[in-house]
C-alpha positions as CSV (number, residue, x, y, z in Angstrom):
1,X,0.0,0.0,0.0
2,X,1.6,3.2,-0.8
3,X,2.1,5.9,1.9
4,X,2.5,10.1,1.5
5,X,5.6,10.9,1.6
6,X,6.6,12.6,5.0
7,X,6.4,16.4,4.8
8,X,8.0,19.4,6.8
9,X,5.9,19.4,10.4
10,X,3.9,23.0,10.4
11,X,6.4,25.8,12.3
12,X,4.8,24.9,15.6
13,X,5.8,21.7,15.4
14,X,9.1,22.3,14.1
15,X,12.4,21.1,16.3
16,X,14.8,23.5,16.7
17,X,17.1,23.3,13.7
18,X,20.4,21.8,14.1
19,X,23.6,23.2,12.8
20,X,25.0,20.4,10.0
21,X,28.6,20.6,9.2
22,X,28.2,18.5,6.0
23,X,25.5,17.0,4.1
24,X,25.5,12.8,3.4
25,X,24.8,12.3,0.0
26,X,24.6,9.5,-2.3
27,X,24.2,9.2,-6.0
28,X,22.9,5.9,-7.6
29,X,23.5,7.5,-11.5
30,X,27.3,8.1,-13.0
31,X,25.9,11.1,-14.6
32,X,26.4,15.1,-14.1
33,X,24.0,15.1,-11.0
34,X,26.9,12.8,-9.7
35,X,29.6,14.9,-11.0
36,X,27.8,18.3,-9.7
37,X,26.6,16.7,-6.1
38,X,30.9,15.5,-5.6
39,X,32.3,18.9,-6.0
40,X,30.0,20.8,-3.6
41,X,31.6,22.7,-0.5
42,X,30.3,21.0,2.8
43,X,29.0,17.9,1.0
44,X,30.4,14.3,1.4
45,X,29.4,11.0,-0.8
46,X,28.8,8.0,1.1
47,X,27.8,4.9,0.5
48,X,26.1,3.8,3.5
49,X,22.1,4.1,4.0
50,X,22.6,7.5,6.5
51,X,22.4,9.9,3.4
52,X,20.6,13.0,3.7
53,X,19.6,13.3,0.1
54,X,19.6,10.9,-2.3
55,X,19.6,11.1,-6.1
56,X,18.0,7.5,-7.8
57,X,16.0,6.9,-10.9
58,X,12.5,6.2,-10.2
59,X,12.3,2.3,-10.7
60,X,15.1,2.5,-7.2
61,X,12.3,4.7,-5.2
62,X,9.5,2.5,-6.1
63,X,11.3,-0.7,-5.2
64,X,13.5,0.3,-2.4
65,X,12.4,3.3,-0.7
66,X,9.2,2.5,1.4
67,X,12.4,-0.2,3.2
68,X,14.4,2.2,3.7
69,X,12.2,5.3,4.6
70,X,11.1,4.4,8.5
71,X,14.4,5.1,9.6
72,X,14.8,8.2,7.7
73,X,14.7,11.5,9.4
74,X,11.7,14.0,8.3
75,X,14.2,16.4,6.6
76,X,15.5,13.4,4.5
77,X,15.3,15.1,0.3
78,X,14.7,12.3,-2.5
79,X,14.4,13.6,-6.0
80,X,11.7,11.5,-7.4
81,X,8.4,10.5,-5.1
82,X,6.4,7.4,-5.2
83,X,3.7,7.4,-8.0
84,X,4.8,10.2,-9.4
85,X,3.5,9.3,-13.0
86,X,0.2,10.8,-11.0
87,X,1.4,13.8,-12.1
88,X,3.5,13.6,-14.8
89,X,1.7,11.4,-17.3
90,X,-0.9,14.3,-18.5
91,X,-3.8,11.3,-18.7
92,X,-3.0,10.6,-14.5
93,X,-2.7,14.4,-14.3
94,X,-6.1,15.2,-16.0
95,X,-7.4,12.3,-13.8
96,X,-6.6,13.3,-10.5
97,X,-7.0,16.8,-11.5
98,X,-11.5,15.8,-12.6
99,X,-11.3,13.4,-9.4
100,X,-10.5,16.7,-7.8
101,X,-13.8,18.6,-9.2
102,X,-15.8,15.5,-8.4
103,X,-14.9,15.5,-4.8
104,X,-15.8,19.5,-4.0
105,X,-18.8,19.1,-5.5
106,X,-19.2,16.4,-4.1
107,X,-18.8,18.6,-1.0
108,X,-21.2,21.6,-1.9
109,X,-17.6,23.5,-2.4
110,X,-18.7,24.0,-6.5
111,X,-16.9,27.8,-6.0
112,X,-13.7,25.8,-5.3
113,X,-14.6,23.5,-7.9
114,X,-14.9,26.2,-10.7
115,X,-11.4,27.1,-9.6
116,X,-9.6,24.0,-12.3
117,X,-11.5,25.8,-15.2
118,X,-7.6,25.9,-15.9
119,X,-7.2,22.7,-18.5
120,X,-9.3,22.1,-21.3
121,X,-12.2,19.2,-21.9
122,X,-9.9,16.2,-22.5
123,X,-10.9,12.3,-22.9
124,X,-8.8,9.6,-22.4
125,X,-9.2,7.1,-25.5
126,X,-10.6,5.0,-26.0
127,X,-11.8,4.4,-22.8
128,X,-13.7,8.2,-22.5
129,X,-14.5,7.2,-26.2
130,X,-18.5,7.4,-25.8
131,X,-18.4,10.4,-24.2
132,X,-16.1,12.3,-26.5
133,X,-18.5,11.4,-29.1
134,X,-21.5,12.9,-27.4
135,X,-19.8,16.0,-26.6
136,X,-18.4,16.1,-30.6
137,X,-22.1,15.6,-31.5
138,X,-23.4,18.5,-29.1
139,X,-21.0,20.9,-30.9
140,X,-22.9,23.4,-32.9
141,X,-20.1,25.5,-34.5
142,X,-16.5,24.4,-35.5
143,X,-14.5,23.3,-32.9
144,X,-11.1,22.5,-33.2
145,X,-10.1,19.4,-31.3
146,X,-6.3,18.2,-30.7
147,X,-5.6,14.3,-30.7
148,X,-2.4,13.5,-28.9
149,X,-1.1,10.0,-29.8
């Protein structure tokens, strides 16, 4: 079952910050990110799991990192997150994005809901397939319409 990532506690819940002489870091690509991350001031490669950032490709973070996340502190940065096709794939995005409208009007919140008049009508195909037809046949002027492969 997938679980949010961890985010920063609200300021009144914050700890006093601690002074860090050096920043862990670990880099599971041999690319620039690599070659940028070894020559920073004040930062030290390791190879051990007590990094303080971590740079992996997504396939590491969506086998590996709910293991090694428990023992991670809150301020631990990773750059990828679980499921984060969610948001990058524009079908997930324009998804989550109608689940979204649903759910406040679902709520009686439709002010909020006319708030993500932001991205156009879009169908996923072929599964929105009947619908887009509907809507094409509704369509008294000229539309234009955009098919994306």
């Amino acid at each position: 079952q997938d679980r949010p990532l961890p985010f920063p506690r609200s300021s009144h819940m914050q700890r006093q910050p601690q002074k860090k002489t050096e920043i862990k870091w670990k880099c599971l690509l041999a690319n620039c990110i690599h070659e940028v991350l070894s020559t920073r001031q004040g930062w030290r490669e390791t190879d051990r799991d007590d990094w303080d950032f971590i740079w992996a490709d997504k396939d590491w973070i969506r086998m590996h990192f709910d293991e090694c996340r428990a023992g991670l502190p809150p301020t631990t940065k990773v750059n990828h997150f679980r499921n984060h096709y969610e948001l990058t794939r524009k079908d997930h995005m324009v998804k989550n994005l109608k689940r979204m409208i649903n759910n406040l009007r679902r709520e009686d919140r439709a002010s909020e809901a006319a708030m993500y008049d932001f991205f156009p009508v879009t169908y996923a195909l072929p599964m929105e397939y009947g619908v887009f037809v509907e809507d094409y046949k509704r369509q008294t002027d000229k539309p234009i319409w955009i098919a994306k492969p």
